[in-house]
Structure formats: structure tokens, C-alpha cells
C-alpha positions as CSV (number, residue, x, y, z in Angstrom):
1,X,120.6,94.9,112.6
2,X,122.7,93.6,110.0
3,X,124.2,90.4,109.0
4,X,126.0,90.2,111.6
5,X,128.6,87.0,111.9
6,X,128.9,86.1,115.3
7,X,130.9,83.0,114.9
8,X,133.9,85.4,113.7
9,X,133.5,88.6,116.0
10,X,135.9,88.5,119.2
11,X,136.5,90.6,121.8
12,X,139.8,92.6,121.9
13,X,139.9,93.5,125.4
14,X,137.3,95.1,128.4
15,X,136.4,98.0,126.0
16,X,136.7,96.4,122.5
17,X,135.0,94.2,120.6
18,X,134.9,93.6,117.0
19,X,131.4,92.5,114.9
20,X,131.9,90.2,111.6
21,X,129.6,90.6,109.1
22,X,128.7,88.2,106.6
23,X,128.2,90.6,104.0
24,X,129.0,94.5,103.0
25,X,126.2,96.4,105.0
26,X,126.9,100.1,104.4
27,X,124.3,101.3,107.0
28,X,125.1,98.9,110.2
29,X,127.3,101.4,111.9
30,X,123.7,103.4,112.0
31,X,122.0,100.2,113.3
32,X,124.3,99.8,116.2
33,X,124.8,103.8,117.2
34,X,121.0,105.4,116.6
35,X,118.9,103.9,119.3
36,X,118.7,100.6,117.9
37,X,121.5,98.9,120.7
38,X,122.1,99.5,124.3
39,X,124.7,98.3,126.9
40,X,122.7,96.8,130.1
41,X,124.6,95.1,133.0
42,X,125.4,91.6,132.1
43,X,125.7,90.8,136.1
44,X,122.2,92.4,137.0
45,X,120.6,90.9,133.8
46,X,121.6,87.2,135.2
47,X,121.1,87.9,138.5
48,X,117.4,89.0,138.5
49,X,116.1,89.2,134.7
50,X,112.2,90.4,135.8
51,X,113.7,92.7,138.2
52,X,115.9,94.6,135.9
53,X,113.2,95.8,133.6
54,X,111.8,97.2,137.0
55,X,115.2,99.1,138.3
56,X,117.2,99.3,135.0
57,X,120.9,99.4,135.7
58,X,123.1,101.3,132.5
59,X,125.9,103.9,131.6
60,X,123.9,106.6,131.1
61,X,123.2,110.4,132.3
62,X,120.8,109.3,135.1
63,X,119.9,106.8,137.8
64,X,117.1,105.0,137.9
65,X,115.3,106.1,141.3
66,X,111.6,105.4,141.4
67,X,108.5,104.6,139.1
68,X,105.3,104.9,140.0
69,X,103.3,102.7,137.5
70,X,101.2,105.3,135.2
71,X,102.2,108.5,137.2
72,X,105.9,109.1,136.8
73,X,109.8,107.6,136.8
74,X,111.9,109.6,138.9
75,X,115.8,109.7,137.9
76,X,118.9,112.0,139.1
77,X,122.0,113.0,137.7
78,X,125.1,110.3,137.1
79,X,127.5,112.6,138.2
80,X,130.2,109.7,137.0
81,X,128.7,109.4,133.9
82,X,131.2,109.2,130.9
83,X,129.6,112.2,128.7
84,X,130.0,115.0,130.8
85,X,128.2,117.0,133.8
86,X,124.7,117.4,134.2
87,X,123.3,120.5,135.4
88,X,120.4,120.0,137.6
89,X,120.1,117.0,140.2
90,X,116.6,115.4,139.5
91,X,114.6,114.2,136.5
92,X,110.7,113.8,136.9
93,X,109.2,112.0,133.6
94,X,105.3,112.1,134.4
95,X,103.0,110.1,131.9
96,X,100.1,112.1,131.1
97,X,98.0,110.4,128.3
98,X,95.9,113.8,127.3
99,X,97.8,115.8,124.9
100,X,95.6,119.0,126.0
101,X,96.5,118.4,129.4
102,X,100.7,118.1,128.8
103,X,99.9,121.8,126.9
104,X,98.2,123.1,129.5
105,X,100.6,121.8,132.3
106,X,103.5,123.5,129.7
107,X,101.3,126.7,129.5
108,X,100.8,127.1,133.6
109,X,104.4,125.7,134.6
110,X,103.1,122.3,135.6
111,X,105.7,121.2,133.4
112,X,109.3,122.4,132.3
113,X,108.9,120.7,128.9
114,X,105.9,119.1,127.4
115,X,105.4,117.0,123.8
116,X,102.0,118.5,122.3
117,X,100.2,117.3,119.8
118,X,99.1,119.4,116.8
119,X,96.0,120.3,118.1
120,X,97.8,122.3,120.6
121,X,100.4,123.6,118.5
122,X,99.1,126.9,117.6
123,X,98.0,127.6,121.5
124,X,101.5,127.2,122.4
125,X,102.8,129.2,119.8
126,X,100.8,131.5,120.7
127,X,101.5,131.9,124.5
128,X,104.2,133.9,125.5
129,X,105.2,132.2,128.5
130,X,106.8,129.1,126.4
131,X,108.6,128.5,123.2
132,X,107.0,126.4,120.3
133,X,110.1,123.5,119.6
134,X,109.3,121.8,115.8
135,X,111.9,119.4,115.3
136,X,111.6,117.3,111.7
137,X,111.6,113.3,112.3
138,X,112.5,110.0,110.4
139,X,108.7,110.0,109.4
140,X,106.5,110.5,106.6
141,X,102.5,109.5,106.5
142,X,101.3,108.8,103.0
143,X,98.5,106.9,101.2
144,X,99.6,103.8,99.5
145,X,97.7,100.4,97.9
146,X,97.7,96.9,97.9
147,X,99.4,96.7,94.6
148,X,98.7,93.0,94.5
149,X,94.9,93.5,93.9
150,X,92.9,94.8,91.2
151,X,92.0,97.4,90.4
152,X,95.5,98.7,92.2
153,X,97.8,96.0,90.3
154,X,96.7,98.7,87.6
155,X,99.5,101.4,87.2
156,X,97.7,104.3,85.7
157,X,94.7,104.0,88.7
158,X,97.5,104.7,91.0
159,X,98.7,107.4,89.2
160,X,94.9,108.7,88.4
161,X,94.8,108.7,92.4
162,X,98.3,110.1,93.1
163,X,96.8,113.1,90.5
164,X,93.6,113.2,92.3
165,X,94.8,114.1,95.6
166,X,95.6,117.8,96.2
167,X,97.8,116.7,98.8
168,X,98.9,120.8,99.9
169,X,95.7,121.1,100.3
170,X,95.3,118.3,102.8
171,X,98.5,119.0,104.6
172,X,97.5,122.5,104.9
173,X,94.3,121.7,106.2
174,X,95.4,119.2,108.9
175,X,98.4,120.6,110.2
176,X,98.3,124.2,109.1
177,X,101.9,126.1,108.6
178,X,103.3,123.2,110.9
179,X,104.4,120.4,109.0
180,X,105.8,119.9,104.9
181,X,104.2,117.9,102.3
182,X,106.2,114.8,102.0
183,X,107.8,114.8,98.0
184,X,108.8,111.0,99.1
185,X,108.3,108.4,101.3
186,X,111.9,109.1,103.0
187,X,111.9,112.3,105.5
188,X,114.3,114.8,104.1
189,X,116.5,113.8,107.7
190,X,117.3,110.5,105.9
191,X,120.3,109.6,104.9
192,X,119.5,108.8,100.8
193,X,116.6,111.1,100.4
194,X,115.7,112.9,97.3
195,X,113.2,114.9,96.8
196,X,111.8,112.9,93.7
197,X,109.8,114.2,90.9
198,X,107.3,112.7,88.9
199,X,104.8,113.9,86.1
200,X,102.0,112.2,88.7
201,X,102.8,114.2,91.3
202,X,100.7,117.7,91.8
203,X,97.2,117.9,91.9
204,X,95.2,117.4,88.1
205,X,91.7,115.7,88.0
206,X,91.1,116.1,84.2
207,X,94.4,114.2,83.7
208,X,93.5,111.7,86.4
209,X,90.2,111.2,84.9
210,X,91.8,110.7,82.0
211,X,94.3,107.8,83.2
212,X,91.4,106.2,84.7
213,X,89.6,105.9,81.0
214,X,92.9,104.5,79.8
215,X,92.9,101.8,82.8
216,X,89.3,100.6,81.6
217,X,87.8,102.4,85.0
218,X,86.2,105.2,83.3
219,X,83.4,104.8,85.3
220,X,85.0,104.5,88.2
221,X,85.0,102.1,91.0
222,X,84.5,101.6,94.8
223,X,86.8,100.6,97.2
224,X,87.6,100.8,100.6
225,X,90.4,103.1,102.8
226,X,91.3,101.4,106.0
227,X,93.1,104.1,108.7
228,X,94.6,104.2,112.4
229,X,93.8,107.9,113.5
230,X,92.8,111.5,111.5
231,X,89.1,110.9,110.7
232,X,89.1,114.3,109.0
233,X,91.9,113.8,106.9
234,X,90.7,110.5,105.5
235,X,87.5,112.4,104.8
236,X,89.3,114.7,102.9
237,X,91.4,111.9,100.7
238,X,87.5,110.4,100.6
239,X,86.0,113.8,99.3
240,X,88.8,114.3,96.8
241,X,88.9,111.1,95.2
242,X,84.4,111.2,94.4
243,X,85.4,114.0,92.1
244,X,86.6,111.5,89.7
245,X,84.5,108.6,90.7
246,X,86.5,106.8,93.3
247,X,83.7,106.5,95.6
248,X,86.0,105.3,99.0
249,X,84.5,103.2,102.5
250,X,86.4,104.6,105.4
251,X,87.1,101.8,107.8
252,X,88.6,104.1,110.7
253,X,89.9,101.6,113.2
254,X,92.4,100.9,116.2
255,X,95.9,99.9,115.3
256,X,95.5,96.2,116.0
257,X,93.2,95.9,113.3
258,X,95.4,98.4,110.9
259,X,98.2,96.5,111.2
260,X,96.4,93.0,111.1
261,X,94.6,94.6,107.5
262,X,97.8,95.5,106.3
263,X,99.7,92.7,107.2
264,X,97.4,89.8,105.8
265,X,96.7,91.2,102.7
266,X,93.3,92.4,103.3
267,X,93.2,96.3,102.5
268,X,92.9,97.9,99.3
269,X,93.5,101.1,99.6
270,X,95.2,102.4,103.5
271,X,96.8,105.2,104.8
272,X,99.9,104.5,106.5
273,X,103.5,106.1,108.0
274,X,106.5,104.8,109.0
275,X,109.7,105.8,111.2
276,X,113.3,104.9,109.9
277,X,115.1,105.2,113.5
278,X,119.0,104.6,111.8
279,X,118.3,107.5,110.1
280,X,119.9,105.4,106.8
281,X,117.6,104.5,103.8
282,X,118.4,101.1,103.3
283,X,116.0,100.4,105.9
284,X,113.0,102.6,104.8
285,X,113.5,100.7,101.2
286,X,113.2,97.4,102.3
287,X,109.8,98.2,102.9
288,X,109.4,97.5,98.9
289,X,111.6,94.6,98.2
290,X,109.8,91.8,97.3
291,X,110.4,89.1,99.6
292,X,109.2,91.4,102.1
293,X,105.2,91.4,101.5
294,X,103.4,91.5,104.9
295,X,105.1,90.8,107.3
296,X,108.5,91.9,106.2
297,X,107.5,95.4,106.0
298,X,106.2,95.6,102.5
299,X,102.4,96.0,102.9
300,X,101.9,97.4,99.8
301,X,102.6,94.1,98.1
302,X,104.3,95.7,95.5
303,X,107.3,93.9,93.5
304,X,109.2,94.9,90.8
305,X,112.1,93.5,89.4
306,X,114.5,96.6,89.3
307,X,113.4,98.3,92.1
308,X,114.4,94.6,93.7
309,X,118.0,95.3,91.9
310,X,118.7,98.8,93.4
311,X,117.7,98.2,96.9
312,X,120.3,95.6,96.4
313,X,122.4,98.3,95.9
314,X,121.4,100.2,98.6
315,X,122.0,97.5,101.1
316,X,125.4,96.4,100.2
317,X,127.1,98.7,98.1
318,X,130.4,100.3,100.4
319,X,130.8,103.1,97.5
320,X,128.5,105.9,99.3
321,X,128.4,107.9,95.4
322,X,127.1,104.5,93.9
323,X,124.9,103.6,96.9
324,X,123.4,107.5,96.9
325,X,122.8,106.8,93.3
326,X,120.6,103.7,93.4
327,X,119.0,105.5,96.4
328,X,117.9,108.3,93.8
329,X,116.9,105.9,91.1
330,X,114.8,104.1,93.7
331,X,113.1,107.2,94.8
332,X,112.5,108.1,90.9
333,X,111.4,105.3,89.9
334,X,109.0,104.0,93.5
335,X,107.8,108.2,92.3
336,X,106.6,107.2,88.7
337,X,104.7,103.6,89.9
338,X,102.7,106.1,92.6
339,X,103.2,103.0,95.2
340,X,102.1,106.0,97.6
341,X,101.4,109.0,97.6
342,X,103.4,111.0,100.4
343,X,100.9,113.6,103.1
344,X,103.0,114.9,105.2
345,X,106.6,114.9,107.0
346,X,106.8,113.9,110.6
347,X,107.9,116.4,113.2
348,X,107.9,116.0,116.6
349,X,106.0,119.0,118.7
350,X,107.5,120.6,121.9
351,X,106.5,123.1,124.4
352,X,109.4,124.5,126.2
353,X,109.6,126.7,128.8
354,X,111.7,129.9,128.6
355,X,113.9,129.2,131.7
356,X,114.8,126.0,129.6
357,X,118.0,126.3,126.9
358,X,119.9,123.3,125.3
359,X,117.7,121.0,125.0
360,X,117.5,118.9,122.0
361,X,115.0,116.5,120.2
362,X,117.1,114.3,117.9
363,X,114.8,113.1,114.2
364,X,114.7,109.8,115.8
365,X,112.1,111.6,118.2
366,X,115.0,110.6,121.4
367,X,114.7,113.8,123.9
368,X,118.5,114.8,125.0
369,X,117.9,115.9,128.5
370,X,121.2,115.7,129.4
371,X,122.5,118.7,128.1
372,X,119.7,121.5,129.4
373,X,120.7,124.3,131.4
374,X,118.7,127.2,132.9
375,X,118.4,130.6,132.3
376,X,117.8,131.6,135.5
């Protein structure tokens, strides 16, 4: 959240109150504004801590009025709430795991609004009696290495891979006309993207063969790909990569065991994603500072001096032509050392009915229900 002083912020009056920070952070009005804080009842907090998670008290567009534990929370309209009228009375949020099932609630008029999977995309699109919503998130997914380990400490056997991987092809494959191939690992909704180019991007397997007789590999080597999810995408990355003698182990697993992999140290080569929910780079490019491996965020345990200097930048820097600078730099150079290779941007995949208008997904994936209104 920044480095925030606390010893030095005061309170000006009942609807003021002014935060210290220790240090020049550029992005911290993001931090504090995008999902990352929220104003809860200080009384009702004290007064019954387990209780409050259970009947949430805030300033928001609805009131909390029932939740049935793995069926639905029921809420209705604040009509005292500060940011405007609300034009219907009740809000039903039912949890249903089964993305097929939300689509075919959507389809049938189970449901006024429904988030789908991509499996279900092109039925929705499809149907007539809702509309298809595609709204581009703070995501990207992209293959990446443990840069710590040999033989991926080497930098031309990530770029032989980054050359290997026809990653249109993939993309196209997976998620059809509904998602972009990611030309970095920020989403183009970032704050500090840029779409970075690189002479190892594209797809080129005599060249990659090539880079891989230069790294003393020639031969080729084995490894293994750990994953959380698309079986038949990794199969893909696997298939691709044989053709110049990367012969790739899936491990396929649960997210427990991804994320213990990836923290620890233990993977070689993993597919991975990530979200930035400020919406500012500074915090997608601390994922490749450093002092960061593991834990921190930086689970490609990569380090490099000036890539270390420029997020430094990035961080701190209150000039926003300076600071968008570094941020291109960054993007160039992270591009040349292939630290990963980017799949695809995130989007976030709604069926909406056509008696729905105004509503609004924002790229941190927060649904705006608040605003909707009917057409009839």
C-alpha cells in the first residue's frame, strides 16, 4: 500500500485525514482508491469483530440483508447512499460454482447477468436472447522460468523458447477471436504499458534452434512445466517446444501446489498470470526486482542490476514523463531477456440480458451494479 508514515498523518477533521509517506510513491493514490482500501464501521468492528464479517456494515449502494452460506447474499438499495439513486430495490448474488450452469441460467432468464467462462463464450454470443459483455482486465497469463537454474540462467535458451512458441497460434486455439495475445506482461489497461518489441518475439524454430546450439543445448534438454488449469494449452506449449528438442513433463496440478512450486524455488519452467488491481505498473514490476524472489512476488528468480535501477524509477519517481520512461525501458529490456513469454490478455466474460443497460465491469474485474437500469 505504500510507505505510508503513520507517525506523521493526522486527522483534519470528521471527513479529512491526511497520510505521510516516508518516501515519493507516485502510484499510492491508486493503492488507496482501486479496491485495495475500504471504510468499515469502527463502532461495529469493536463491538462484535466475528459478527461483522457475517452482517457487514459500510457506505455503499446496498444493505447487507441475508446470506445463505453457498446459495446466495441478498442486499437492497441504500437509498441514502452518497453516490446517487439506485434504480431497482433488491440485489440477489447467487453462487453457482458451474460456469455451464451460470450460462445456461443467463440463456433461460435464471439470471439477469451471469460471468461465463470461455467455454461458454461462443454459446452466448450466439444466443439472441442475451448480449455477449468482453471487458479487458489488469491480467496477462504467460510462460516464464526459474531464471536462477540452469539451463534457464542461460539467456539465449529463453530466447530459443520465447521463438519456439507460436504463441497466435496458441491464443487462437484456446480462446478463439475472444481474447489478444499479450505483447507484454502488463495488460494494455495498465497504467505504464507498452507494447514492447523484441527480435525474440514471433514465432521462428530455425532461429531458435539455432540460439539453442549457441547455448551448448544443441541437443536439447528435458525439463519439466508445472501449471494450475488449461491442460490443453500446456499440451500445446509441450508440442511446440519437441520441435526443437525441448522435450517438456507436464506437472498439471491444483493451486496449492503451483504456488508452493513457484514460491520455493522448485519449478523450472511454469506457466503463470497475474492481476495488477491499482491498475499502476509499479506494482506489476515489482514482480522482478530482486529482493523480491519467492515470496515477494518474483518467482521467476530473475535479477538484474538495471532492471533493479528502473523499477526504482518506477516506484518513486513524481515526474509521470520520467517515470513512463523507465516504465518503457523496463518493458524493452524484461522483452529482450524473454523472462516470459506473454499468452494471452485477461478479459473478464459476461452474459447480460437485453432488458439490462448500464452496467459496467471495471479492469479490475469489480462489477458496478449500482448504476443498471432497465429497458423495460
Amino acid at each position: 500500500m505504500g510507505p505510508i508514515d503513520i507517525a506523521n498523518s493526522t486527522i483534519e477533521d470528521d471527513h479529512t485525514v491526511v497520510i505521510a509517506l516516508s518516501e515519493p510513491c507516485p502510484p499510492f493514490v491508486n493503492f488507496m482508491s482501486l479496491d485495495i482500501c475500504g471504510i468499515v464501521s469502527k463502532k461495529a468492528m469493536e463491538a462484535d469483530p466475528e459478527g461483522y464479517a457475517k452482517q457487514p456494515i459500510g457506505t455503499g449502494p446496498f444493505k447487507f440483508v441475508e446470506w445463505a452460506t453457498g446459495d446466495y447474499i441478498k442486499l437492497e438499495a441504500n437509498k441514502d447512499w452518497w453516490g446517487g439513486e439506485v434504480n431497482f430495490d433488491t440485489l440477489m448474488l447467487r453462487i453457482i460454482p458451474e460456469g455451464a450452469t451460470r450460462a445456461i441460467e443467463a440463456e433461460s432468464g435464471g439470471v439477469d447477468l451471469a460471468h461465463i467462462t470461455i467455454t461458454d463464450v461462443p454459446t452466448v454470443d450466439e444466443d439472441e436472447n442475451v448480449d455477449l459483455m468482453i471487458q479487458p482486465i489488469y491480467n496477462t497469463s504467460f510462460v516464464s522460468f526459474n531464471c536462477s537454474v540452469k539451463p534457464f540462467d542461460n539467456l539465449k535458451v529463453r530466447q530459443a523458447i520465447s521463438l519456439a512458441l507460436d504463441c497466435d497460434a496458441i491464443v487462437k486455439a484456446v480462446y478463439g477471436e475472444y481474447a489478444d495475445v499479450a505483447d507484454s506482461f502488463l495488460s494494455p489497461a495498465i497504467w505504464g504499458y507498452h507494447s514492447a518489441e523484441s527480435e525474440f518475439q514471433g514465432h521462428d524454430v530455425e532461429k531458435a534452434k539455432k540460439l539453442l546450439e549457441e547455448a551448448g543445448y544443441g541437443s536439447g534438454f528435458s525439463c519439466t512445466m508445472i501449471s494450475n488449469g488449461n491442460q490443453a494449452l500446456a499440451e500445446m506449449i509441450q508440442a511446440q517446444l519437441g520441435e526443437i528438442g525441448v522435450n517438456v513433463t507436464l506437472n498439471v496440478t491444483d493451486f496449492a501446489n503451483w504456488l508452493d512450486a513457484l514460491v520455493n524455488g522448485k519449478q523450472e519452467m511454469y506457466i503463470g498470470g497475474w492481476t495488477c488491481p491499482s491498475g499502476d505498473a509499479s506494482e506489476a514490476f515489482d514482480y522482478f526486482e530482486s529482493a523480491n524472489f519467492g515470496a515477494g512476488g518474483n518467482r521467476s528468480y530473475y535479477a538484474n542490476d538495471e532492471a533493479d535501477r528502473l523499477i526504482k524509477i518506477i516506484d518513486t519517481e513524481t515526474d509521470t514523463d520520467k517515470r513512463m520512461q523507465a516504465c518503457v525501458d523496463a518493458q524493452e529490456l524484461l522483452a529482450d531477456e524473454c523472462v516470459t513469454v506473454g499468452l494471452n490478455v485477461g478479459a473478464a466474460y459476461w452474459a447480460v440480458s437485453k432488458d439490462i443497460q448500464g452496467y459496467v465491469v471495471l479492469p479490475s474485474q469489480s462489477p458496478d451494479f449500482a448504476h443498471i437500469t432497465f429497458a423495460k
